[in-house]
DOSEVEX-264094 format. One line per field, with one value per residue (C-alpha): residue number from 1; x, y, z. Coordinates in nm, 2 decimals. Each point is the difference from the previous one (the first is absolute). Layout:
BEGIN
num <- NUM/... .
xx <- X/... .
yy <- Y/... .
zz <- Z/... .
% end
This chain:
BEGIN
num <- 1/2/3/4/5/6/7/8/9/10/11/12/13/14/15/16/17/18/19/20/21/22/23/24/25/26/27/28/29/30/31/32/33/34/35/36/37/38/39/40/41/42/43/44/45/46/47/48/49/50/51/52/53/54/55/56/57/58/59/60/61/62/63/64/65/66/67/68/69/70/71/72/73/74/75/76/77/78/79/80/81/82/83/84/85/86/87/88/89/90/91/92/93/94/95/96/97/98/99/100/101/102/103/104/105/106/107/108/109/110/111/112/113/114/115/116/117/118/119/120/121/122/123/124/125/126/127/128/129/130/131/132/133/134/135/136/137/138/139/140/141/142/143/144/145/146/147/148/149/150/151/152/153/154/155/156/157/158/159/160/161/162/163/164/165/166/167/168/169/170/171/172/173/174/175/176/177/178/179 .
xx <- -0.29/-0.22/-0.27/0.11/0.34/-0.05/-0.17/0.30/0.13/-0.28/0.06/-0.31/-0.39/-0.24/-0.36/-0.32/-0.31/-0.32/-0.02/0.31/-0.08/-0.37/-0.24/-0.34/-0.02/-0.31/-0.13/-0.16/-0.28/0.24/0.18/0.31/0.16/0.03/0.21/0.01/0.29/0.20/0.18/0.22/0.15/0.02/0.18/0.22/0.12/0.08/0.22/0.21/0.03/0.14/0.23/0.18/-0.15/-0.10/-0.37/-0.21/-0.32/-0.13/-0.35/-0.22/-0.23/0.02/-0.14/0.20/-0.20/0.29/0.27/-0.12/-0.02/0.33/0.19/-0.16/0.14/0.38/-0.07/0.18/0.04/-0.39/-0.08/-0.33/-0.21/0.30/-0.27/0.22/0.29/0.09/0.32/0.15/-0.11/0.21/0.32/-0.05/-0.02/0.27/0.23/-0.11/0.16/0.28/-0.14/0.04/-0.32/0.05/0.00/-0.34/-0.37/-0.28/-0.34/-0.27/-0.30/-0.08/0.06/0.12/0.27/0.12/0.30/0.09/-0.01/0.23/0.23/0.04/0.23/-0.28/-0.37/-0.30/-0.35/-0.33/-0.20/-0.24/0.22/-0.02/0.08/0.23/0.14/0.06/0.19/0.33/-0.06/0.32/-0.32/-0.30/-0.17/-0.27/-0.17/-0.22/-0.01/-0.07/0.06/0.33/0.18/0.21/0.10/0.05/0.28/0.17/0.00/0.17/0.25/0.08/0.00/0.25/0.24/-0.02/-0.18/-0.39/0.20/0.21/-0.38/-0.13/0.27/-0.01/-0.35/0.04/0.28/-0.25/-0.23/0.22/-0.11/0.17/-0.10 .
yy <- 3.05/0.11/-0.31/0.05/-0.05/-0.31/-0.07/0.01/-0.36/-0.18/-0.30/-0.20/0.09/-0.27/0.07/-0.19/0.02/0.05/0.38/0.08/-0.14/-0.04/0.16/-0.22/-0.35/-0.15/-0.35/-0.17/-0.19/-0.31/0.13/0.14/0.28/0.33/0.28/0.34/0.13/0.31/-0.03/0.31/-0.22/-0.29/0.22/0.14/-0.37/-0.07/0.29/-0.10/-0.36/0.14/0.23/-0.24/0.04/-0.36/-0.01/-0.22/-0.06/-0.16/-0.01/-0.22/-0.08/-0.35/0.12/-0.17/0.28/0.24/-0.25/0.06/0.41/0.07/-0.27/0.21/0.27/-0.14/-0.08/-0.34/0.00/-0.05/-0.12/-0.08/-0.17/0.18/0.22/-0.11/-0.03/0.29/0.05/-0.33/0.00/0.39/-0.14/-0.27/0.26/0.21/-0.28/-0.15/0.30/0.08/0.34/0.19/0.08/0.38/-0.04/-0.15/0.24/-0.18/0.17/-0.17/0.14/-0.22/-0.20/-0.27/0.20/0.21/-0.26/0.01/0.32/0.08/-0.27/0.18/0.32/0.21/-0.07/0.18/-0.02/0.12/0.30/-0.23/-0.19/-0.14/0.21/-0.25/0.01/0.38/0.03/-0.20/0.15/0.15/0.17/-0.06/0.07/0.30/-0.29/-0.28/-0.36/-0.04/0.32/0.03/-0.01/-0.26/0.19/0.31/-0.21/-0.13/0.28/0.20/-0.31/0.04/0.37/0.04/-0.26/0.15/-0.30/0.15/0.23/-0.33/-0.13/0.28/0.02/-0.34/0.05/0.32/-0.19/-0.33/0.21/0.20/-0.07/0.02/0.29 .
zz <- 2.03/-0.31/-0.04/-0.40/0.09/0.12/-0.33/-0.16/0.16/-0.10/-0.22/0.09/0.02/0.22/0.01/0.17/-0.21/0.20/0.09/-0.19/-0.34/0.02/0.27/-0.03/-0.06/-0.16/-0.01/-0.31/0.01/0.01/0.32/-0.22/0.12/-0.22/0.01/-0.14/-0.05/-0.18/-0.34/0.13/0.23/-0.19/-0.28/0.28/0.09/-0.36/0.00/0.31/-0.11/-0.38/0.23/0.15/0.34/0.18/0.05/0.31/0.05/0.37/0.09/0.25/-0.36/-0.09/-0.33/-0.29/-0.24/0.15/-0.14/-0.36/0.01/0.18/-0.18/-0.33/0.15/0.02/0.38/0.11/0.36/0.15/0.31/0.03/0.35/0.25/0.21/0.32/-0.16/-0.20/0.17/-0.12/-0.34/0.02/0.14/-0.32/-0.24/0.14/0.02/-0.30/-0.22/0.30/0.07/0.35/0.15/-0.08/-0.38/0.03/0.03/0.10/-0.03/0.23/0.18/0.32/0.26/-0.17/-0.17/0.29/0.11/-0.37/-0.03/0.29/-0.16/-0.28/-0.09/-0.15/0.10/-0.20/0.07/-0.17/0.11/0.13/0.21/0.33/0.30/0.10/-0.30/-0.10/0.35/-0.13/-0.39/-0.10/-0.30/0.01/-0.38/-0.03/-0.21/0.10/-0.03/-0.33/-0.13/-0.13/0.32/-0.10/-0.35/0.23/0.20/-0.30/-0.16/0.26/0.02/-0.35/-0.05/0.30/-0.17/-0.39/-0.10/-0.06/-0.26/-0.16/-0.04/-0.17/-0.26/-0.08/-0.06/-0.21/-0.16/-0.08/-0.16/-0.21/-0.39/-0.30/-0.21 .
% end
């Protein structure tokens, strides 16, 4: 089968954060943790979550920073501190919002992910994945951690099921002014 046609069945989107979302960490003088990360992909999560589809995020952080910009973005499920448990907090989720494991992508990029990953109906991975990793990738993104491959998963998620387009014209339809 067609890796977009699987595409089509997917009602949910889970992510991890470090080297999917962001690629380098940097520490502030007080020991904080920073992150860079891409406003494609953060505009690409606001999208899913206004088109209905159920949005996750699990990560090993224990940064409540990450609370505060995907709960901005409409985020509600985030499991932060699961490093060893990822798998768990997925079968929470899931369950949570009674979906089968194949209506649910999950985009990680190492070892941490991979039981997740192979949990899940549809798993993605960044360019710069792990080996480990891009071995059980149903796609694997031409884009890095980072670098939009997170909006290049959604995208194709929502492109495949009509919904980019619904965007778009709700968009062109917002903007629309009265002559």
């Amino acid at each position: 089968m067609n890796y977009r046609q699987k595409l089509k069945n997917i009602k949910a989107l889970v992510f991890d954060i470090d080297g999917v979302f962001s690629k380098y960490m940097l520490l502030d003088p007080d020991g904080r943790l920073l992150r860079t990360m891409n406003p494609k992909d953060g505009l690409a999560v606001r999208i899913a979550v206004e088109e209905g589809l159920k949005v996750g995020i699990i990560t090993g952080s224990q940064e409540k920073s990450l609370i505060k910009r995907f709960a901005g973005l409409g985020v509600h499920d985030i499991y932060l501190n699961t490093r060893m448990s990822k798998l768990q907090h997925f079968q929470q989720f899931i369950e949570k919002y009674s979906l089968q494991p194949d209506e649910v992508l999950y985009m990680g990029d190492d070892l941490t992910d991979y039981y997740v990953m192979q949990a899940a109906g549809f798993a993605a991975c960044p360019a710069d994945a792990a080996s480990e990793i891009k071995a059980i990738a149903h796609y694997i993104s031409e884009r890095p951690a980072a670098e939009g491959c997170v909006r290049d998963i959604i995208e194709q998620v929502l492109r495949v099921q009509g919904k980019w387009d619904n965007f778009l014209k709700r968009l062109k339809d917002s903007n629309k002014t009265d002559a």
